[in-house]
C-alpha positions, 0 to 999 in steps of 0.5 A: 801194070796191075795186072803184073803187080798181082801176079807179083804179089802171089808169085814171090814170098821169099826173097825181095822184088823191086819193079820199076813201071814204064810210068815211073811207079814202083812197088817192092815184093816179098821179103829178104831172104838170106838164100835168095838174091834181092832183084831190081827190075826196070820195065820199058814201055809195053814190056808188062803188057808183053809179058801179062799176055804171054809170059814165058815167050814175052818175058824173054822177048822183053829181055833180049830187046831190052825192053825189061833190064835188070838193074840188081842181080842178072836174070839168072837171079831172077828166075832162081828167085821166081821158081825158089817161089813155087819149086816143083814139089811145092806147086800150086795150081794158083800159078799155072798157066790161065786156060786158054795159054794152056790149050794154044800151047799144047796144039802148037806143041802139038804140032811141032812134035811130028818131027819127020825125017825132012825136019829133023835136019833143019831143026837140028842145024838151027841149034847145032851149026851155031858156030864152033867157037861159041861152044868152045867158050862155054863148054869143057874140052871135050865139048860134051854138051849133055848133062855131066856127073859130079860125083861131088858138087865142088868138082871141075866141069871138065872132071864131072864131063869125063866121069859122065862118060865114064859111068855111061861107059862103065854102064854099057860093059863093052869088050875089045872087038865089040861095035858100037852105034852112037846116036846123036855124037855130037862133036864126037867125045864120046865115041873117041873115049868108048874106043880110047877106053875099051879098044871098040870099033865105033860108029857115030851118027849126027845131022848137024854138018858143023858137028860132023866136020869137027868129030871127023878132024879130032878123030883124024888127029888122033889117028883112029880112022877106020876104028872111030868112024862119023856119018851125017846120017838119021838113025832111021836110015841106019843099018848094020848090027851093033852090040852097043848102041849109046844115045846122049842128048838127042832123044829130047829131038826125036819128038812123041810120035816117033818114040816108037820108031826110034826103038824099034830101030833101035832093037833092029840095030842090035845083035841078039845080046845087045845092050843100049844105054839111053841118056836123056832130059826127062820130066819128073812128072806127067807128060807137058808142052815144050815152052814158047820160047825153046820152041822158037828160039833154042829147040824148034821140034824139041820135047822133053819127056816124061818116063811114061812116054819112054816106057811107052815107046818100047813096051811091046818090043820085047827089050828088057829095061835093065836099069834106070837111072835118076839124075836129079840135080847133076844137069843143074851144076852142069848149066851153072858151069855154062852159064858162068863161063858165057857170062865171062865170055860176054865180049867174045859172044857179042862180037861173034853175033850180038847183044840180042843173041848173048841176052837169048843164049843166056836167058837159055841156059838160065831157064834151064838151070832153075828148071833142074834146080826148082823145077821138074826136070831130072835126067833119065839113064835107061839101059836096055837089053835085047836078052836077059842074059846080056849082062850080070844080074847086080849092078856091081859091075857098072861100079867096078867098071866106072871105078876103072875107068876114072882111075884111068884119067889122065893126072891133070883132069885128076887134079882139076877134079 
């Protein structure tokens, strides 16, 4: 207890803390602060001892058993008044990790990054195979579960999601008759609209078998079969040759060490004036460690990585970086959408699963929200090119493009926006 009361007492300045102990003690930190919610938290027996010996893993473990309840605000008012406390940019080492979490960490992460062909798969069902229907109820329509654009705050989700893919698009510069590789398509939004949009033949692969059934019922409802087509298969074992390859959301799956493969394959893949357009979580900073609790609960085998570990898987490979691209606060609008709309979806969640799961999936989308918002997690956008030729030399065509293509949307998604 005093030894989580000190950590209190360091950790929050602004905003106000009022901790209830298991002996019936309490003690209030910080001070009111307009911009941040006051929080109440109730300890249960053993819960800050959990979380004094590990507090990433133990402080989610404490809230999804009930263990630490939170009798003011939710916990997304909790981690956004501790992380407002210590935003990335600010950081002090007086908050790091002590020593010895450090290193059982970085071995386990360690560990968990030889992410090999037998793995992928199971780590990617542990996620992804979650039953359909708890995606529809936090996700837009189209279930692009990636980071969307918003090209203004106050946009829809759904409009943010569809100028996501048409910047993406816009980005790539596909013609009528070109083919097209999507690397991780999830439930398949984003090949349908490359070839809704430009006419392209599409491929897209996945290794989730929950994922791959529904692209391959919406690409049948909408009449494209031959033109749009979805494969359960690792990009490894891919062959062919595409003069587009697109990749959202699943090179944070791919882990370090295959960095590499994962270019090099990629570079096999393309024509001789192909273009790829990687879109990924990224690290502001230096490379990191994934945290206990996505290891085990969210991500197992995930990683997200700095722009050096990128740069490092390609370099040698003789393919030009064209553009890159900075998404700093866009993802944290994003997971403010999900998060609210599984708040409102509570029942539903609990009846699919149960309490514990919806305290772990919100606990989830929270941490990552504050993670963008006070943390040092942006999104990267890395085109890259086999020739230097391939596309015009000004960005002016991507704006053109994107232009076009949002001015496309349907009226509704218009007006929702």
């Amino acid at each position: 207890m005093a030894l989580i009361d000190r950590f209190f007492e360091r950790a929050v300045k602004r905003g106000q803390l009022t901790v209830f102990h298991a002996d019936g003690t309490s003690r209030s930190f910080g001070a009111p602060d307009a911009a941040i919610r006051p929080v109440t938290l109730r300890f249960g027996p053993g819960a800050a001892a959990a979380i004094v010996r590990n507090p990433s893993l133990g402080a989610a473990e404490c809230f999804m058993d009930g263990r630490l309840t939170i009798e003011q605000g939710d916990i997304l008012d909790l981690l956004v008044l501790m992380t407002g406390n210590n935003r990335w940019e600010d950081a002090t080492a007086a908050l790091d990790p002590k020593p010895l979490s450090r290193l059982v960490n970085t071995i386990m992460h360690r560990i968990g990054r030889y992410n090999m062909a037998r793995q992928a798969k199971r780590n990617v069902a542990h996620h992804y195979d979650l039953s359909r229907r708890l995606y529809d109820l936090f996700l837009d329509a189209d279930r692009q579960y990636s980071c969307a654009y918003f090209t203004d705050p106050a946009n829809s989700l759904e409009q943010a999601q569809a100028d996501k893919k048409a910047h993406i698009v816009a980005k790539l510069a596909i013609q009528p008759g070109m083919r097209v590789l999507d690397i991780g398509c999830g439930w398949g939004g984003m090949a349908l609209y490359i070839h809704e949009k430009t006419g392209a033949e599409v491929v897209g692969i996945t290794l989730s078998e929950e994922q791959l059934k529904v692209a391959r019922e919406r690409a049948a409802e909408r009449g494209v079969h031959g033109k749009v087509r979805f494969e359960l298969v690792d990009y490894r074992a891919m062959t062919g040759q595409f003069d587009r390859i697109v990749s959202v959301g699943m090179f944070e799956h791919v882990g370090t060490p295959q960095y590499r493969t994962f270019f090099r394959k990629c570079r096999e893949l393309l024509t001789p004036e192909g273009v790829m357009l990687l879109h990924t979580i990224g690290r502001a900073g230096a490379p990191g460690v994934t945290d206990a609790f996505t290891l085990k609960y969210i991500f197992p085998g995930g990683y997200i990585p700095a722009l050096s570990e990128i740069a490092r898987g390609y370099e040698g490979l003789r393919m030009f970086p064209t553009d890159i691209e900075v998404l700093r606060l866009h993802y944290a609008h994003t997971l403010k959408a999900w998060y609210d709309r599984t708040v409102a979806a509570h029942d539903e969640i609990v009846a699919l699963y149960d309490e514990r799961f919806f305290r772990m999936w919100t606990f989830y989308l929270a941490g990552s929200y504050v993670a963008f918002l006070n943390g040092g997690l942006v999104n990267y956008q890395l085109q890259m090119s086999r020739s230097r030729d391939s596309l015009p030399i000004t960005r002016d065509y991507m704006a053109e493009a994107e232009t076009a293509l949002r001015a496309d949307a349907p009226e509704a998604m218009r007006e929702a926006g």
